[in-house]
Kinemage of the C-alpha trace (Angstrom):
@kinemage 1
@onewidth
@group {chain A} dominant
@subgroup {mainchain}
@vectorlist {calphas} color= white
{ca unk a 1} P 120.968 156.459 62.226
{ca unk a 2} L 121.312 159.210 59.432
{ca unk a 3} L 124.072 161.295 59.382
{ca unk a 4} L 121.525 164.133 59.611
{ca unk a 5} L 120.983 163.591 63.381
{ca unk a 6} L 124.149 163.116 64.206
{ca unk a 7} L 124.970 166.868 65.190
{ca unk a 8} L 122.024 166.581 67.931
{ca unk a 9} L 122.682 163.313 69.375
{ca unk a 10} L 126.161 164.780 69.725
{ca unk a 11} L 125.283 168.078 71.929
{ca unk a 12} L 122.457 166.080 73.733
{ca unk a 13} L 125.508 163.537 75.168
{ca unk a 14} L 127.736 166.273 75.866
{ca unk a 15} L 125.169 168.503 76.986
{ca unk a 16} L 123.634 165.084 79.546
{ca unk a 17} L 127.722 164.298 80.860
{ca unk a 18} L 128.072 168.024 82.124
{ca unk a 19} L 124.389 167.855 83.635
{ca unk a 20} L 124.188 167.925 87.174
{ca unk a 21} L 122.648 164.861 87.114
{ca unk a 22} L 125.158 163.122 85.946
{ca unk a 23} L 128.190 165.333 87.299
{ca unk a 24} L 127.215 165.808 91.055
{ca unk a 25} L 124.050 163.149 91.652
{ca unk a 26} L 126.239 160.073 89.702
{ca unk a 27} L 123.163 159.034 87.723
{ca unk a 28} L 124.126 157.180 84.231
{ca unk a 29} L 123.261 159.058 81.037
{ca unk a 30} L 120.307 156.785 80.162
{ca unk a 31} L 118.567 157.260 83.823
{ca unk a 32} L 118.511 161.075 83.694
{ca unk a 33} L 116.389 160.843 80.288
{ca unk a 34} L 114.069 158.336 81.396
{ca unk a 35} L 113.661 159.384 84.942
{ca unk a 36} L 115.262 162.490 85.908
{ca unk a 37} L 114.171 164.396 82.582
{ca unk a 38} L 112.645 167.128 84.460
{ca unk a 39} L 115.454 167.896 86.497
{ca unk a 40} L 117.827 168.455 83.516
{ca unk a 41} L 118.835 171.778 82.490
{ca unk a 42} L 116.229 173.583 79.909
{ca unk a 43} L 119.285 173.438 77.064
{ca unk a 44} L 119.185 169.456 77.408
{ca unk a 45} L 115.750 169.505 77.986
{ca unk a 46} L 115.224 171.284 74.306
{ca unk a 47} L 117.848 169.129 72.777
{ca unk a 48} L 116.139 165.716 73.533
{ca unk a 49} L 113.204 167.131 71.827
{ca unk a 50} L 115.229 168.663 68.980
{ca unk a 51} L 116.623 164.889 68.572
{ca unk a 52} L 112.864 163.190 68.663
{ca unk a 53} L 111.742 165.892 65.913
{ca unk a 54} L 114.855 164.617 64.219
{ca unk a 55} L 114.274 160.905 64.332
{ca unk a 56} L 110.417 161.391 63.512
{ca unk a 57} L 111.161 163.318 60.728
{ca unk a 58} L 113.379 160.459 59.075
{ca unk a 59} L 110.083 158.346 59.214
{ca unk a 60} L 107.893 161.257 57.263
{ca unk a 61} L 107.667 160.526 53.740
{ca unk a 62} L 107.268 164.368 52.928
{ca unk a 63} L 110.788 165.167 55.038
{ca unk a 64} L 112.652 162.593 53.696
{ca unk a 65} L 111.729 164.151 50.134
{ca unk a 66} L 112.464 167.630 51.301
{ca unk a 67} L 115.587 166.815 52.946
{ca unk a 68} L 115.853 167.047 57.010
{ca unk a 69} L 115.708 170.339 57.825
{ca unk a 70} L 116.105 169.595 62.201
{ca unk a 71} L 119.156 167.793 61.731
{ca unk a 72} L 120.462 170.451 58.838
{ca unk a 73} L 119.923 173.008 61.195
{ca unk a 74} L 122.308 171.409 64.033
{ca unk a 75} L 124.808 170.963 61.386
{ca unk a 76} L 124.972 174.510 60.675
{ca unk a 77} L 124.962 175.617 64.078
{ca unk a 78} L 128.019 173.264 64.900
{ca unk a 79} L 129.606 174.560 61.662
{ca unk a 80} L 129.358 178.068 62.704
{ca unk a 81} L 130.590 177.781 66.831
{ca unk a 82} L 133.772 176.030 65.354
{ca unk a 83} L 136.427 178.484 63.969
{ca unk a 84} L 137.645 177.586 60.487
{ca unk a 85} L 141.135 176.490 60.352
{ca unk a 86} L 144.056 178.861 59.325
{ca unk a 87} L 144.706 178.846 55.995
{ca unk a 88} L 148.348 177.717 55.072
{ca unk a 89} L 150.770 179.979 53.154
């Protein structure tokens, strides 16, 4: 998969693992998207469909030319929640 959609596919695991379908019901991972995806919180729910737009997007002619702006996006937002490190002197 492109690099691009790496940043969602990332908080869509984490985001699934701390789930309550996974934590407290012991479903796997897999199940709670295919058959508990209405019981999953509304930030996984959005992320799933962040990562289709993603992965439909590699497949469009007119985003690949344009770059992939759903995945770009992600990549920002991960950029910006971790600090930088500290400079050395």
């Amino acid at each position: 998969m492109s690099s691009s959609c790496d940043a969602i596919l990332r908080a869509l695991k984490e985001c699934l693992l701390n789930s309550d379908c996974v934590q407290k019901q012991g479903h796997l991972p897999s199940e709670c998207l295919k058959q508990h995806s209405n019981e999953l919180p509304e930030q996984c729910q959005l992320l799933r469909k962040s990562t289709f737009e993603c992965k439909r997007n590699m497949l469009d002619m007119r985003t690949r030319f344009r770059g992939n702006t759903v995945g770009m996006d992600a990549e920002k937002l991960r950029q910006q929640k971790t600090p930088a490190p500290p400079a050395e002197s």
